[in-house]
C-alpha positions as CSV (number, residue, x, y, z in Angstrom):
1,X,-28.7,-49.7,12.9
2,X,-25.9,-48.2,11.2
3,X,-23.6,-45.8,12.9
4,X,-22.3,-42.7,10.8
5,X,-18.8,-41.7,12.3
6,X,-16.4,-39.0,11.0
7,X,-15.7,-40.4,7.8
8,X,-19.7,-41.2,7.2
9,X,-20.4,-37.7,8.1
10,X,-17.8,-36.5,5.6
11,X,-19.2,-39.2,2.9
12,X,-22.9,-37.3,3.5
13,X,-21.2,-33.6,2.7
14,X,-19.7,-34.9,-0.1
15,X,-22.3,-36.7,-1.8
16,X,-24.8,-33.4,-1.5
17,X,-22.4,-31.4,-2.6
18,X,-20.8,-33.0,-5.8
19,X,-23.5,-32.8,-8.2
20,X,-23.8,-28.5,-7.4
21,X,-20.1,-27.7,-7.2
22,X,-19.9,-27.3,-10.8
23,X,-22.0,-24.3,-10.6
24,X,-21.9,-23.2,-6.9
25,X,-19.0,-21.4,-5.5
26,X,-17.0,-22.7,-2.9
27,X,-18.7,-19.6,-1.0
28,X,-22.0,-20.9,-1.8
29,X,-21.3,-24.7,-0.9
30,X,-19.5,-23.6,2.9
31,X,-22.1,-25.3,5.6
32,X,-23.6,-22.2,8.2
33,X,-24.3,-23.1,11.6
34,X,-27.8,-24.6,11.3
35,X,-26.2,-27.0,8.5
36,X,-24.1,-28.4,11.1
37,X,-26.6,-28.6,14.0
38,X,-29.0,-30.2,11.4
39,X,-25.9,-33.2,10.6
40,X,-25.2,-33.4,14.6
41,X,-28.9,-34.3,15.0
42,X,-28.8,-36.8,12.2
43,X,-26.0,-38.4,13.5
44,X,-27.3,-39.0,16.7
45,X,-30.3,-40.5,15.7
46,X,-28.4,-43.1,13.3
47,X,-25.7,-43.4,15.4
48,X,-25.2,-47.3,17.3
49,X,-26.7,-47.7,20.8
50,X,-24.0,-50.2,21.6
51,X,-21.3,-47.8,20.7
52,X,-22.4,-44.3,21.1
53,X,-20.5,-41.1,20.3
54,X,-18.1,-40.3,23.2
55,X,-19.2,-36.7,24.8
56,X,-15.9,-35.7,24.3
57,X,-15.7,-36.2,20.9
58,X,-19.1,-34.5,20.4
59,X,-17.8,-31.6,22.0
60,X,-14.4,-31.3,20.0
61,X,-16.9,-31.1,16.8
62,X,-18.5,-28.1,18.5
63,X,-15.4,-26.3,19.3
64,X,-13.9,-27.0,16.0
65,X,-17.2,-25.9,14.3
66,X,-17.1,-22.4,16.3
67,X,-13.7,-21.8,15.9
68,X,-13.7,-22.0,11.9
69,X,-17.0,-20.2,12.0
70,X,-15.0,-17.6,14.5
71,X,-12.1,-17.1,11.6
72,X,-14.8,-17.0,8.9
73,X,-17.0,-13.8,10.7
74,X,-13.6,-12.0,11.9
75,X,-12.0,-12.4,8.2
76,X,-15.9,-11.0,6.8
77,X,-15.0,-7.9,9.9
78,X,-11.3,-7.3,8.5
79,X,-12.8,-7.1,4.9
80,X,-15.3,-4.6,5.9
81,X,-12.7,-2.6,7.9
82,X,-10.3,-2.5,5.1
83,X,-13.1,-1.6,3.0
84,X,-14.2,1.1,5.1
85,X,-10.6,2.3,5.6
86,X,-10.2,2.4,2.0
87,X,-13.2,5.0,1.3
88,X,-12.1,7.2,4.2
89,X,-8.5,7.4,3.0
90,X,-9.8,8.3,-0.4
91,X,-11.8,10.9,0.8
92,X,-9.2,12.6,2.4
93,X,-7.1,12.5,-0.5
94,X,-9.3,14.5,-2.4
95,X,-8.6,17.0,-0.2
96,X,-5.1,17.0,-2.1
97,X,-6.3,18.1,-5.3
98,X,-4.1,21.5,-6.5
99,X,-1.9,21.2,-3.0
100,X,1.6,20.6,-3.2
101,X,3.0,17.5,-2.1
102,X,7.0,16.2,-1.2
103,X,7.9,13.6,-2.9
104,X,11.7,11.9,-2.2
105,X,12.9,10.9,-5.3
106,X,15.5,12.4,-7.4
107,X,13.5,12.2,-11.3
108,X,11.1,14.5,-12.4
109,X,9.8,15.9,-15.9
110,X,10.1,19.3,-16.1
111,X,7.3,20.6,-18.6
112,X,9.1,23.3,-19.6
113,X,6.9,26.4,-17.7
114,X,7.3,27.3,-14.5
115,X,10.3,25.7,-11.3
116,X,11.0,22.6,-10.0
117,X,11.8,23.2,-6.1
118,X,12.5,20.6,-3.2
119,X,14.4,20.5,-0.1
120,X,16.9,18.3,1.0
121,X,17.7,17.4,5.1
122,X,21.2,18.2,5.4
123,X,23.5,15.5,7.8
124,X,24.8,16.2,11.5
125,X,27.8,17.9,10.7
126,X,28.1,18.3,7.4
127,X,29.7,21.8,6.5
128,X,28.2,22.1,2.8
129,X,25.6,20.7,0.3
130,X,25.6,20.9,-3.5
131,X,22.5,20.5,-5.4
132,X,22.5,19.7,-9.8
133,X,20.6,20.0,-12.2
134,X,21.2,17.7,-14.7
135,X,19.6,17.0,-17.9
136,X,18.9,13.5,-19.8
137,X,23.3,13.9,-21.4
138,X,24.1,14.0,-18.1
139,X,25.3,17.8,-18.4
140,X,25.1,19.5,-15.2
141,X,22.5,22.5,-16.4
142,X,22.4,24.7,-13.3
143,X,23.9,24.2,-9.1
144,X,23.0,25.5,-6.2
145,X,25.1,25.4,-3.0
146,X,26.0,26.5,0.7
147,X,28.1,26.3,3.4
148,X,29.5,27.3,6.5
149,X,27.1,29.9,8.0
150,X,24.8,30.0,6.0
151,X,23.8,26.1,6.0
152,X,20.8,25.1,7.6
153,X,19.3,21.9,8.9
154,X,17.5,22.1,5.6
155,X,18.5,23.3,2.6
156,X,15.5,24.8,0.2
157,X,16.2,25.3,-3.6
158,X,14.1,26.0,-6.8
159,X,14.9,25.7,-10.5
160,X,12.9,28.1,-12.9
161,X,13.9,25.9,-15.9
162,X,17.0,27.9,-17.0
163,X,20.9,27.0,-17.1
164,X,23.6,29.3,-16.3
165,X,23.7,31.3,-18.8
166,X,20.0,32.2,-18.4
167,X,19.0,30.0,-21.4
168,X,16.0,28.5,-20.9
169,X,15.5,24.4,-21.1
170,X,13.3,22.0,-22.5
171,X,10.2,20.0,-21.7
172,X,12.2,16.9,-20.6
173,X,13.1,14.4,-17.7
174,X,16.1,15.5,-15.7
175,X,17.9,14.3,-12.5
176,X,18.7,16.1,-9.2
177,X,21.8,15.3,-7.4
178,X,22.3,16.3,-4.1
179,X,25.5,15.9,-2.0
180,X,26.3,16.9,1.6
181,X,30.2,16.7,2.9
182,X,31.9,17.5,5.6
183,X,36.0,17.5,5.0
184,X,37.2,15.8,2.4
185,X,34.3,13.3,2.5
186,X,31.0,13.7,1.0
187,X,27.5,11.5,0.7
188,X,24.5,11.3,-1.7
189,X,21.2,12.2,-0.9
190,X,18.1,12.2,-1.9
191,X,16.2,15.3,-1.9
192,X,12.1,15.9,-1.4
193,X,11.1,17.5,-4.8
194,X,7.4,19.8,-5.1
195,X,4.7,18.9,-7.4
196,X,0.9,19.6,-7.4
197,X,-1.7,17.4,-7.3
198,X,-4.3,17.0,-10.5
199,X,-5.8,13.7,-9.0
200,X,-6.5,11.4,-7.1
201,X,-7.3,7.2,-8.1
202,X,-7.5,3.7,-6.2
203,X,-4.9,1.5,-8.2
204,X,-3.9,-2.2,-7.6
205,X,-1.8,-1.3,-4.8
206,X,-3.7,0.9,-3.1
207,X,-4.4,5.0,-3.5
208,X,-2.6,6.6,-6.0
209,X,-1.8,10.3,-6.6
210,X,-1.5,12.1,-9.8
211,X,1.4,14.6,-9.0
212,X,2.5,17.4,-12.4
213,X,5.6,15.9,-13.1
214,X,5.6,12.5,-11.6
215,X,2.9,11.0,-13.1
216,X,1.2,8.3,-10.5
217,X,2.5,8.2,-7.1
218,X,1.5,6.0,-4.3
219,X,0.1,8.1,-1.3
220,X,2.4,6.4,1.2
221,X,5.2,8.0,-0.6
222,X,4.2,11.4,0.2
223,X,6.7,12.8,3.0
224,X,4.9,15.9,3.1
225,X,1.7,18.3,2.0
226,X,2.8,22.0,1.9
């Protein structure tokens, strides 16, 4: 009689597999629990009387069986979580749709109706903050500023889309600068700029807002729904 060991058992899976993996799926050719038990059963019928599988060693096939099956069914339960996750985050997002959203970042296009407005947190200590607007030359277009009383532990502005002068500006990108100081020294922030929500979409990366004047913006980016 001959006896089939590891490497005989291994020889059997490969030789039923091979001629079906070309249009199987690696899914499709995994073995399920009553594969294995059918294999165990075959190998203790043909295995040798005078040298018969150690218990031990028919126990460590169990346990190794159960724990790549355990992996298999808890990465099947992450999937489905995820999944799940997924549709519920979406569906709360919809609830965005024309709310106004924070978004830190210092870029936006200005469509040439209407204000851009944002807030910025001003630092422990500082004694003023300076907001600019400036436009795609670089020219500073319109600033905002405080200090001293007046200064708050956040500073609020908003841009109705004209310069100094009252002139109004184009449809175009432009960048907000923001710096706190306190003496002679000073820092660069990052201000929290408004924009409404048309949309919302699942991207690559995950959900994805449509925001007037941002275009696409990843919903973990959003610091705060007014």
């Amino acid at each position: 009689m001959t006896a089939i060991g590891d490497s005989s058992l291994t020889g059997l899976l490969g030789g039923t597999s091979s001629g079906a993996a070309a249009e199987n799926t690696a899914t499709q050719n995994m073995l399920n629990q009553q594969d294995f038990f059918s294999l165990m059963i075959a190998q203790f019928q043909n295995q040798d009387p005078f040298k018969p599988m150690e218990s031990g060693e028919f126990l460590g096939q169990i346990a190794q069986f159960s724990t790549v099956d355990g992996i298999h069914s808890l990465n099947t339960a992450f999937g489905d979580l995820q999944t799940q996750l997924t549709s519920d985050q979406a569906l709360q997002a919809s609830a965005l749709i024309d709310r106004d959203v924070l978004i830190p970042t210092s870029t936006v296009r200005y469509g040439g109706t209407g204000e851009v407005s944002g807030r910025v947190d001003v630092p422990l200590g500082a004694d003023r903050v300076t907001v600019e607007v400036v436009d795609g030359s670089g020219q500073t277009v319109r600033s905002y500023s405080a200090a001293g009383a007046a200064l708050d532990a956040q500073f609020e502005f908003s841009w109705d889309g004209r310069d100094a002068e009252g002139n109004a500006m184009p449809a175009a990108d432009y960048t907000v600068r923001v710096r706190a100081g306190q003496g002679d020294a000073e820092v660069a922030l990052v201000p929290e700029l408004a924009g409404r929500v048309s949309a919302v979409r699942m991207g690559a990366s995950g959900l994805l807002l449509e925001v007037a004047g941002f275009g696409d913006v990843p919903f973990s980016s959003i610091s705060r729904i007014a």
